[in-house]
PATI-739079 format. One record per atom (N, C-alpha, C, CB): residue in three letters; atom name; x, y, z. Coordinates in steps of 0.02 Angstrom, whole numbers, plus 50000, padded with zeros to 5 digits. Each point is the difference from the previous one (the first is absolute). Last residue first. Glycine has a CB too. Layout:
# residues N
- r, a, x, y, z
- ALA, CA, X, Y, Z
...
//
This chain:
# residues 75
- r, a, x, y, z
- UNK, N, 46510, 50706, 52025
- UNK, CA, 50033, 49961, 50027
- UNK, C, 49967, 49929, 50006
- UNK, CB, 50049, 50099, 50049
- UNK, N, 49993, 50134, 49809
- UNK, CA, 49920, 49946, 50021
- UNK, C, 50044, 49978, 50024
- UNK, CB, 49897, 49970, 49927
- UNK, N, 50163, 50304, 50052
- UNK, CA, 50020, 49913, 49973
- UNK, C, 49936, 49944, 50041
- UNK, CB, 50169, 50026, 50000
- UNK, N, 49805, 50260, 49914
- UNK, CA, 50000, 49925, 50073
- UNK, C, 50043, 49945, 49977
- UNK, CB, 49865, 50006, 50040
- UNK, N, 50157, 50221, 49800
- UNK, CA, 49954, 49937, 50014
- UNK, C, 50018, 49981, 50065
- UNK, CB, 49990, 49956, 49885
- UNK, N, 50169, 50195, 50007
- UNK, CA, 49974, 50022, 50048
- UNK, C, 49930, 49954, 50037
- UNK, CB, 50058, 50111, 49940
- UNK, N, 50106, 49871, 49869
- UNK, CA, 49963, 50045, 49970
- UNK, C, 49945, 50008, 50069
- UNK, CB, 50025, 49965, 49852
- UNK, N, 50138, 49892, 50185
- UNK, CA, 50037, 50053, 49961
- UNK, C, 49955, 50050, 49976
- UNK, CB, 50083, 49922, 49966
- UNK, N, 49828, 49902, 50227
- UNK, CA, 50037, 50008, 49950
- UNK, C, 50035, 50058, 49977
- UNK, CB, 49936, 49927, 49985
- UNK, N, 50013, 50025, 50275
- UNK, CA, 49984, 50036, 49922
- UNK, C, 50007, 49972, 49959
- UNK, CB, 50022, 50078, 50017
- UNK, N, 50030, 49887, 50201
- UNK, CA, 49934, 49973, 50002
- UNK, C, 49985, 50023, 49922
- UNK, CB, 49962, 50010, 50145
- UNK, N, 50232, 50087, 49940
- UNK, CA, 50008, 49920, 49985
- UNK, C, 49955, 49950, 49977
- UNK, CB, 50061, 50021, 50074
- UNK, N, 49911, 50214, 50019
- UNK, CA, 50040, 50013, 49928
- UNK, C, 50010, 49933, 49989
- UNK, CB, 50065, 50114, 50009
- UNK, N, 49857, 49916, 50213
- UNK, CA, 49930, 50019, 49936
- UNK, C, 50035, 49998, 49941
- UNK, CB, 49922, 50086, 50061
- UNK, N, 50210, 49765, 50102
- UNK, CA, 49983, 50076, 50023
- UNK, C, 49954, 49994, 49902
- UNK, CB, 50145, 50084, 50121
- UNK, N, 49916, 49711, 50058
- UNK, CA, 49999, 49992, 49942
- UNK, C, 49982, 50085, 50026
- UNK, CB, 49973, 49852, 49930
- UNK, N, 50149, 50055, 50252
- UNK, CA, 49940, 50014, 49977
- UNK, C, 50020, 49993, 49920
- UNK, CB, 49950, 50080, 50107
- UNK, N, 50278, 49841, 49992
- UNK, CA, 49967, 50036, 50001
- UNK, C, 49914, 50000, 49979
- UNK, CB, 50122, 50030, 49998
- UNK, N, 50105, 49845, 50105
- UNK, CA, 49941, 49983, 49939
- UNK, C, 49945, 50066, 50042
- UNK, CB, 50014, 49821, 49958
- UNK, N, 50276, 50121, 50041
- UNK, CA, 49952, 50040, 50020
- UNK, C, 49930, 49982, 49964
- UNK, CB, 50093, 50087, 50024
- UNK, N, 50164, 49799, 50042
- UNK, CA, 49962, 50036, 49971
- UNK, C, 49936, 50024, 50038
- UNK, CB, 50052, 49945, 49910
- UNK, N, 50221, 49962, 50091
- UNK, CA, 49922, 50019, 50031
- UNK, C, 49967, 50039, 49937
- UNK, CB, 50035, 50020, 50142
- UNK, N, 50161, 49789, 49825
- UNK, CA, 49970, 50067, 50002
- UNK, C, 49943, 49999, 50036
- UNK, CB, 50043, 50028, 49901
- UNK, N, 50170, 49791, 50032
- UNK, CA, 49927, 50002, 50049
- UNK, C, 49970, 50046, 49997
- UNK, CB, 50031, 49950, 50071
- UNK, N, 50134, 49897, 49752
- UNK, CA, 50008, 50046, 50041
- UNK, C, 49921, 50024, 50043
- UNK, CB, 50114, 50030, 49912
- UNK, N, 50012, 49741, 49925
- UNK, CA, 49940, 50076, 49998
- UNK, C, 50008, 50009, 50085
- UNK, CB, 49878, 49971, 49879
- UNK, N, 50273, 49849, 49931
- UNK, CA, 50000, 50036, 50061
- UNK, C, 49922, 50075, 50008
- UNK, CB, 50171, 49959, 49990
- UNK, N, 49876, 49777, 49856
- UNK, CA, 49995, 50083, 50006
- UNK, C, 49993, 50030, 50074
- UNK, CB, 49938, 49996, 49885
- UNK, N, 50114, 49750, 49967
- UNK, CA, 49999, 50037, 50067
- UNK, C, 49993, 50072, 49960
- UNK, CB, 50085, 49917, 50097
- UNK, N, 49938, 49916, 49758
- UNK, CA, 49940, 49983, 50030
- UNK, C, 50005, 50044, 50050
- UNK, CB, 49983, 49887, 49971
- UNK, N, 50167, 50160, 49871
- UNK, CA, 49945, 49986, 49947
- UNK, C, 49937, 49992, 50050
- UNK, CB, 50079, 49933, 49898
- UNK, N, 50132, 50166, 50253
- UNK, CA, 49969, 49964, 49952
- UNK, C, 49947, 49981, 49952
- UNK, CB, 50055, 49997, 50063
- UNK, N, 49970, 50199, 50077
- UNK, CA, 50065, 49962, 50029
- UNK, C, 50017, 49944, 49932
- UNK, CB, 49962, 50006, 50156
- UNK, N, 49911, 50237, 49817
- UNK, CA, 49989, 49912, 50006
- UNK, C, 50065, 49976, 50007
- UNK, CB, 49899, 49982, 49924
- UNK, N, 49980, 50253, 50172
- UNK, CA, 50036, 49963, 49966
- UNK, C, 49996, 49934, 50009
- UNK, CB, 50058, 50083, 49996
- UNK, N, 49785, 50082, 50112
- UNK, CA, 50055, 50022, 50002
- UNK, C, 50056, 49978, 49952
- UNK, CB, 49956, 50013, 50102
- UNK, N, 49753, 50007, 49928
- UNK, CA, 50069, 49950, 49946
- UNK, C, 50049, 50060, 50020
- UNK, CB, 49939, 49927, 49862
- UNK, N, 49890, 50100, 50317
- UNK, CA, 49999, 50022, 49935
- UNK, C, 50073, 49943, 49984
- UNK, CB, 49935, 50155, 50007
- UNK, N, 49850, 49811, 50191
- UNK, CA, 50061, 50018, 49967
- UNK, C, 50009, 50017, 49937
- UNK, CB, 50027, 49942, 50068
- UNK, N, 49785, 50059, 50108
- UNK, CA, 50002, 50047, 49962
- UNK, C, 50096, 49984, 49991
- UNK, CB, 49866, 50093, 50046
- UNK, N, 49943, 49757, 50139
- UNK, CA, 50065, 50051, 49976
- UNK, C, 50023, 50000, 49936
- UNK, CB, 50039, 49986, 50098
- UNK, N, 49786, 49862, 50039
- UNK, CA, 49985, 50067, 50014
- UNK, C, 50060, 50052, 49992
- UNK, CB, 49914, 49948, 50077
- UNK, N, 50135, 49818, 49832
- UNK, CA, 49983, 50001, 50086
- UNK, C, 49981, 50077, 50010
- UNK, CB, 50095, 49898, 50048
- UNK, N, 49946, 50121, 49709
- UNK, CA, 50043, 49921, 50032
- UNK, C, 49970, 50046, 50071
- UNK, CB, 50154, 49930, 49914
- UNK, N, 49864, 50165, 49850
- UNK, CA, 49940, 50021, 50073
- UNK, C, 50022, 49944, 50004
- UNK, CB, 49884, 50077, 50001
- UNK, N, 50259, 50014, 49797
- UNK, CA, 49958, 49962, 50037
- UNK, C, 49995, 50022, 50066
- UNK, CB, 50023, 49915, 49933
- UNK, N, 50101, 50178, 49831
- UNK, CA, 49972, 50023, 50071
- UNK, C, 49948, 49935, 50022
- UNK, CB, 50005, 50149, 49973
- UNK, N, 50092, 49853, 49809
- UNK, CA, 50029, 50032, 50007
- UNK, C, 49982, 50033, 50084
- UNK, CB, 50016, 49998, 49857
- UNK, N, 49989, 49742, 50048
- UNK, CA, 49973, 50085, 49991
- UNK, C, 50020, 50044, 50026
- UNK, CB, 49923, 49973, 49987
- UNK, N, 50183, 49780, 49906
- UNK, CA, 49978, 50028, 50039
- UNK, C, 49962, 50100, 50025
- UNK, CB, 50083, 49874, 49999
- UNK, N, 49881, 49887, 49857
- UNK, CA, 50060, 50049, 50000
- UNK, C, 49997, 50055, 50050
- UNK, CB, 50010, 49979, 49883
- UNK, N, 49830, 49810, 50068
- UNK, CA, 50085, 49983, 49948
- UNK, C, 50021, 50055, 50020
- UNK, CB, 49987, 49937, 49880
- UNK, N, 49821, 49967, 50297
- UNK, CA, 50010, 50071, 49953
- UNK, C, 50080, 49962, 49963
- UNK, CB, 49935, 50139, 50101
- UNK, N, 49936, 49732, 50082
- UNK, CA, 49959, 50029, 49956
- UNK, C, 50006, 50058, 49935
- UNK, CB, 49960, 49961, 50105
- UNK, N, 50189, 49950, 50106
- UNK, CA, 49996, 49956, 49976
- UNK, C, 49933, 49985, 49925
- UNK, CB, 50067, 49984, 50134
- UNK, N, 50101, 50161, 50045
- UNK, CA, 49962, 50000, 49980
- UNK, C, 49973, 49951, 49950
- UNK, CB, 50033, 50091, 50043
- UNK, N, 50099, 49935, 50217
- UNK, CA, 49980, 49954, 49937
- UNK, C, 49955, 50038, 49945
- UNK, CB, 50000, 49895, 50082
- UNK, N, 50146, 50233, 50126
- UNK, CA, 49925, 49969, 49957
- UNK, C, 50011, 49974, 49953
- UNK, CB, 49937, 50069, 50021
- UNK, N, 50215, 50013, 50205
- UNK, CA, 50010, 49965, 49939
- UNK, C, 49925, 49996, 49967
- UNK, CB, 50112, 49929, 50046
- UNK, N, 49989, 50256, 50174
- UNK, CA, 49965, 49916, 49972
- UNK, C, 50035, 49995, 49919
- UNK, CB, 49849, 50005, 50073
- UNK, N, 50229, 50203, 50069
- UNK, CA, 49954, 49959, 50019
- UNK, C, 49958, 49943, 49991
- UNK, CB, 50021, 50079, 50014
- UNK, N, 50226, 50078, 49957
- UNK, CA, 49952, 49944, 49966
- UNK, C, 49938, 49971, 50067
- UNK, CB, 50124, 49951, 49903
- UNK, N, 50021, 50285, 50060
- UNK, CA, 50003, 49951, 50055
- UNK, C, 49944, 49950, 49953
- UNK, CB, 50028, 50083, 50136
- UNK, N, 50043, 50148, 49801
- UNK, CA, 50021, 49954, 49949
- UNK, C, 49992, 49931, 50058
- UNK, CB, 50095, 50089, 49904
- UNK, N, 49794, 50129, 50139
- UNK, CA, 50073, 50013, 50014
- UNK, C, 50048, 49946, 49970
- UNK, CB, 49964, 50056, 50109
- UNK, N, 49786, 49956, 49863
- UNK, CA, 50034, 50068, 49968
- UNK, C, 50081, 49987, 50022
- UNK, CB, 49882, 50098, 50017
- UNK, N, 50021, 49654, 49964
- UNK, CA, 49984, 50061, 50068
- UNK, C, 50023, 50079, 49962
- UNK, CB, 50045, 49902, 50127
- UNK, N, 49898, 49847, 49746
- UNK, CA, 50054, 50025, 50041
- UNK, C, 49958, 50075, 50038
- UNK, CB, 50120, 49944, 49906
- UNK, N, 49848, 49792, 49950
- UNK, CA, 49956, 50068, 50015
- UNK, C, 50041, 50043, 50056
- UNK, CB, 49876, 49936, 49977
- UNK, N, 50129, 49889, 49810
- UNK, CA, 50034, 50010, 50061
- UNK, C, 49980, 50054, 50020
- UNK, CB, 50087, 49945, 49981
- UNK, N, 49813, 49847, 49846
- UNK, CA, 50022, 50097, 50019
- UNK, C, 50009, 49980, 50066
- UNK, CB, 49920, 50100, 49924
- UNK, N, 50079, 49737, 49874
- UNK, CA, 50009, 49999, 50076
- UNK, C, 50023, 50078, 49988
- UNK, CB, 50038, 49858, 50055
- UNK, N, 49823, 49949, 49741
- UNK, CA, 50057, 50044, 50046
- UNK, C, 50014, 50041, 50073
- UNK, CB, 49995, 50004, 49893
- UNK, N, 49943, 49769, 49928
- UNK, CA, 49990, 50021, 50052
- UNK, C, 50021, 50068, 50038
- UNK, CB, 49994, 49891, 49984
- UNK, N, 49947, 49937, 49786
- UNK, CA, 50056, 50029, 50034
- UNK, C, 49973, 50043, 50058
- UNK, CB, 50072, 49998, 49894
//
């Protein structure tokens, strides 16, 4: 089965259609063409509407590079 995100604009303007054709359900935020949508609602079992956000990719900061008990993480 095949399903189809609709990828819309913050102001609700539809900008394309995507085939997804590798996943049974759909997630809760996809990266599609260098853009950060979030699951707005499912139109249908196969259609879901997702929405456009900016975002931000921030440095990794010294508290992230941590574990919990303060270790390096290995990468």
């Amino acid at each position: 089965m095949t399903l189809k995100a609709i990828l819309t604009t913050e102001t609700g303007q539809i900008l394309q259609t995507k085939e997804m054709i590798a996943i049974n359900d759909f997630p809760p935020a996809v990266y599609l063409d260098g853009g950060l949508y979030l699951l707005l609602m499912l139109k249908t079992p196969t259609e879901a509407f997702y929405r456009g956000t900016r975002y931000y990719l921030f440095p990794r900061t010294p508290v992230e590079e941590t574990d919990e008990f303060g270790h390096p993480l290995d990468y």
